[in-house]
C-alpha positions as CSV (number, residue, x, y, z in Angstrom):
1,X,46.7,33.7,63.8
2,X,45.7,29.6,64.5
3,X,43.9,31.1,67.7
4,X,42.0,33.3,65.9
5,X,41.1,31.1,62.8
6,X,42.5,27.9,63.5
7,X,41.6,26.4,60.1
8,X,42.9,27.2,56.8
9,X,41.5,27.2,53.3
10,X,41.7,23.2,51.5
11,X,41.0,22.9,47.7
12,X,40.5,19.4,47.1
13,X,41.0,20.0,43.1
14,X,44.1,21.6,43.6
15,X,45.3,18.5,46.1
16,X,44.2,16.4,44.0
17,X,46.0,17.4,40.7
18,X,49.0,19.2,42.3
19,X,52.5,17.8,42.6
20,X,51.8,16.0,46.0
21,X,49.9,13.1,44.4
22,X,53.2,12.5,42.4
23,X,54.5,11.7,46.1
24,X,53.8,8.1,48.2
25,X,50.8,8.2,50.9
26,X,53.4,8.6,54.0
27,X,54.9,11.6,52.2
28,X,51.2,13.1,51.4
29,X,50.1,12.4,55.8
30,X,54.1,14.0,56.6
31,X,53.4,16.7,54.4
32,X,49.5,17.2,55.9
33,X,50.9,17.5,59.9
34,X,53.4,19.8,58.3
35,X,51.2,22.3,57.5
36,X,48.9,21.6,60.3
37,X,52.4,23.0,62.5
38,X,53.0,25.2,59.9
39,X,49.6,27.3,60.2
40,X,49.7,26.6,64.2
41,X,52.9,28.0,64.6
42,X,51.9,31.1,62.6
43,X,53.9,30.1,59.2
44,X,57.5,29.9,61.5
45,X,58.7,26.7,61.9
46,X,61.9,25.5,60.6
47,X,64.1,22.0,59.5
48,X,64.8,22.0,63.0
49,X,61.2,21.9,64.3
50,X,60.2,19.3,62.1
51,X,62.9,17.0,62.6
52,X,62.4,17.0,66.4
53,X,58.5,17.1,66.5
54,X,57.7,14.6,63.2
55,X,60.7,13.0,62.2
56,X,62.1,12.1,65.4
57,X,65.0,10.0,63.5
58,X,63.1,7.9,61.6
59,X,64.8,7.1,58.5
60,X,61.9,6.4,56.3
61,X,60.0,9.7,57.6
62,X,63.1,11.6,56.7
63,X,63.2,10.4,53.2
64,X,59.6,11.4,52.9
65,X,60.5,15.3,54.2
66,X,63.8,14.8,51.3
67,X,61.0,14.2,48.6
68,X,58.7,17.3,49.8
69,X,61.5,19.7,49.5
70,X,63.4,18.3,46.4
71,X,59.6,18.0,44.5
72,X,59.2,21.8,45.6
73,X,56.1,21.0,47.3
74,X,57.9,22.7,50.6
75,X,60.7,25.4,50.4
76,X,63.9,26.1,52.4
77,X,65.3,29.2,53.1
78,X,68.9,29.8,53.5
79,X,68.4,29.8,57.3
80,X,66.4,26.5,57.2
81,X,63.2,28.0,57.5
82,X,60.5,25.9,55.7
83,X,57.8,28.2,53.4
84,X,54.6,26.6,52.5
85,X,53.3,29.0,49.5
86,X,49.2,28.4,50.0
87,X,49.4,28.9,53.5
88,X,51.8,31.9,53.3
89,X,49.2,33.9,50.8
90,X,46.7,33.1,53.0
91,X,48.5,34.0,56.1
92,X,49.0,37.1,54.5
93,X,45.9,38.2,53.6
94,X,44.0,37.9,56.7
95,X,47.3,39.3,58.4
96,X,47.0,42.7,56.2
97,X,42.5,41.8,57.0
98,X,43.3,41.9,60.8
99,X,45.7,44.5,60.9
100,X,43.2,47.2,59.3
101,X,40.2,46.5,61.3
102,X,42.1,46.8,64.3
103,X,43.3,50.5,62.8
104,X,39.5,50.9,61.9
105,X,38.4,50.1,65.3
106,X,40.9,52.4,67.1
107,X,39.5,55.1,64.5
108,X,36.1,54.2,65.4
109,X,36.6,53.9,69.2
110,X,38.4,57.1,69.4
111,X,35.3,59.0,67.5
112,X,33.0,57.9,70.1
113,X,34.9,59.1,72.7
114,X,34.9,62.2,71.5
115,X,30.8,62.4,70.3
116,X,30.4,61.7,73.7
117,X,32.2,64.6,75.5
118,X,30.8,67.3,71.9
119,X,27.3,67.8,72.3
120,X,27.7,71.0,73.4
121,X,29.2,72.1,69.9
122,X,26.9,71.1,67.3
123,X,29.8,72.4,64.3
124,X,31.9,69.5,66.1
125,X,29.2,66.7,65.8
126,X,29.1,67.4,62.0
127,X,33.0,66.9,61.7
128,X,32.5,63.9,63.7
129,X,29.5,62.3,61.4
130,X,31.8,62.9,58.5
131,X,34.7,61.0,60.1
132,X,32.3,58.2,61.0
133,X,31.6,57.8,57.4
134,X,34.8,57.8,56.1
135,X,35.7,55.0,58.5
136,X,32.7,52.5,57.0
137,X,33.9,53.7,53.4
138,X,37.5,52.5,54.2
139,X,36.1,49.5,55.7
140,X,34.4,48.5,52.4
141,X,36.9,49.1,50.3
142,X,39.2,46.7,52.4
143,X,40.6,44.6,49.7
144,X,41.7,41.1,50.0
145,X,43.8,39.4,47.3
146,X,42.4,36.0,46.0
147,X,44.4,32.3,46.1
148,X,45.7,31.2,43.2
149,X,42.5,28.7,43.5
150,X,40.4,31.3,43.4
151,X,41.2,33.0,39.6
152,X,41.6,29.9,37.7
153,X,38.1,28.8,39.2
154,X,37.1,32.0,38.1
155,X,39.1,31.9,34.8
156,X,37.3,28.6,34.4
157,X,34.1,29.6,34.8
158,X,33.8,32.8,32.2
159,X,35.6,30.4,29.8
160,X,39.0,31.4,30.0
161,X,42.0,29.6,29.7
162,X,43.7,28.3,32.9
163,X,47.7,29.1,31.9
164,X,46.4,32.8,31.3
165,X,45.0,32.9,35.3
166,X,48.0,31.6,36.5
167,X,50.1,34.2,34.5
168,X,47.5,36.9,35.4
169,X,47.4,36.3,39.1
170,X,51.7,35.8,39.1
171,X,51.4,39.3,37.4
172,X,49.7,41.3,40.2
173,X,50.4,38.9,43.0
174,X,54.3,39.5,42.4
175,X,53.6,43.5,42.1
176,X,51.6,43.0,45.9
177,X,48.2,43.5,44.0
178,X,49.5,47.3,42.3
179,X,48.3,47.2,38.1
180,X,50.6,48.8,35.4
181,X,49.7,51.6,36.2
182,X,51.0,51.9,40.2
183,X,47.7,51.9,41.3
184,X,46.1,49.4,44.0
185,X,43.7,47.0,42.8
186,X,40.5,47.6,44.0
187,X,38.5,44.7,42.8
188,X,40.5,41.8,41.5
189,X,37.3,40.0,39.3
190,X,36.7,43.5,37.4
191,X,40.0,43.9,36.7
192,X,40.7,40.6,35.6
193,X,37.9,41.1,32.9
194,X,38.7,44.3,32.2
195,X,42.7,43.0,31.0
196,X,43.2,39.5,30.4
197,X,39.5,38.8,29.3
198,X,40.4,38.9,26.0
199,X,39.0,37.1,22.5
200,X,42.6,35.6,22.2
201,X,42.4,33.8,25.9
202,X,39.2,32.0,25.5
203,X,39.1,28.5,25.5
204,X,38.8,27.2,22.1
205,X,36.7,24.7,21.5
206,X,38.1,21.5,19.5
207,X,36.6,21.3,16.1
208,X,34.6,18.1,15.1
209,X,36.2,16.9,12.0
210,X,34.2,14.0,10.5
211,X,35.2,11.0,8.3
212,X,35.4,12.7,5.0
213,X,37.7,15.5,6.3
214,X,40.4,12.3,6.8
215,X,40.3,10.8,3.3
C-alpha cells in the first residue's frame, strides 16, 4: 500500500486535541516515525521492529514508546503486534477501494476480449453492452467508509452534537458499515441525516441570562 499511496491522511484538529499532546515532544516525534514505519510497512510492524529500528536501547526513547502504549495512543496485541487505529481504518478502506477495482478491471478487461472476437453475432454484442453497464454502475456505487474525522466534521457542520458522531460512527463502523436492518450502507452522509439527525442531537445553544435573572 505505501508504494501505491505513500502518504496517509493528517487532521491537524484531531492532533492537536487528541491524547498525544497530553505526551512530551520526544514521545509526540517517536510516535510520528512510528507511524511513518507503521503505514510503510503496510500496518505490520511489531514491539520487535520498533525496538531495533527506533529505540535501539536508548533508555529515554523506551520510556517514550512505555507512555504511547500505556496512554492508549498505540495498541499491543497479544503477539506484540502494534495497531495504530487511524491508519488501520484507513488502510482498510483503500484496501477494500483497491481490491474492487482490480475485480472491476478484470470484469472489464475480459468484456473486451470478448466484443472483440462477437461482431459476427449482433444478439451477443447486446449482452455484452449490458454487462459493460453493470460494471460502471458497480463502480459508482463503490462505497468507502469515512474517518472518524470525517463525521464529527460533518456532525459539526449541520449543527450536531460531536459525542452523538462519535457514537454514530462506533455504531456502523463496529457493524463493518451494515445498518439495523443488515443492509450495506450505501451513502454514509444520507444516512447519518436520515437517523441520528435528530431535534434531540442538536447543539443547544446557551441561553443569555441577564442581570435581573440573578437577583
Amino acid at each position: 500500500m505505501a508504494k501505491e499511496l505513500p502518504y496517509f491522511r493528517f487532521y491537524s484538529s484531531e492532533w492537536l486535541e487528541g491524547d498525544i499532546t497530553l505526551e512530551n515532544e520526544k514521545t509526540q516525534g517517536l510516535f510520528i516515525k512510528i507511524c511513518a514505519w507503521y503505514w510503510k510497512k503496510d500496518c505490520q510492524i511489531d514491539l520487535n521492529f520498533v525496538n531495533k529500528r527506533l529505540i535501539n536501547g536508548k533508555a529515554t526513547l523506551k520510556q517514550c514508546l512505555n507512555n504511547l502504549i500505556e496512554s492508549g495512543v498505540i495498541k499491543v496485541d497479544e503477539n506484540e503486534f502494534i495497531n495504530i487505529l487511524f491508519l488501520d481504518s484507513q488502510y482498510d478502506a483503500l484496501s477494500e477501494e483497491r481490491n474492487k477495482k482490480v475485480k472491476a478491471g478484470r470484469i472489464g478487461g475480459q468484456a473486451s476480449v470478448k466484443q472483440r472476437s462477437s461482431y459476427k453475432d449482433k444478439d451477443k454484442d447486446k449482452d455484452k453492452d449490458k454487462d459493460k453497464n453493470k460494471d460502471k454502475k458497480e463502480r459508482k456505487s463503490i462505497f468507502i467508509p469515512p474517518l472518524l474525522e470525517d463525521v464529527k466534521i460533518y456532525f459539526k457542520e449541520n449543527g450536531y452534537k460531536e459525542d452523538i458522531a462519535v457514537k454514530a460512527f462506533k455504531f456502523y463502523d463496529a457493524a463493518k458499515w451494515i445498518d439495523s436492518k443488515n443492509n450495506k450502507v450505501q451513502n454514509w452522509k444520507q444516512k447519518m441525516v436520515g437517523i441520528w439527525f435528530t431535534e434531540e442531537n442538536k447543539i443547544k445553544n446557551k441561553k443569555v441570562t441577564s442581570y435581573e435573572d440573578h437577583l
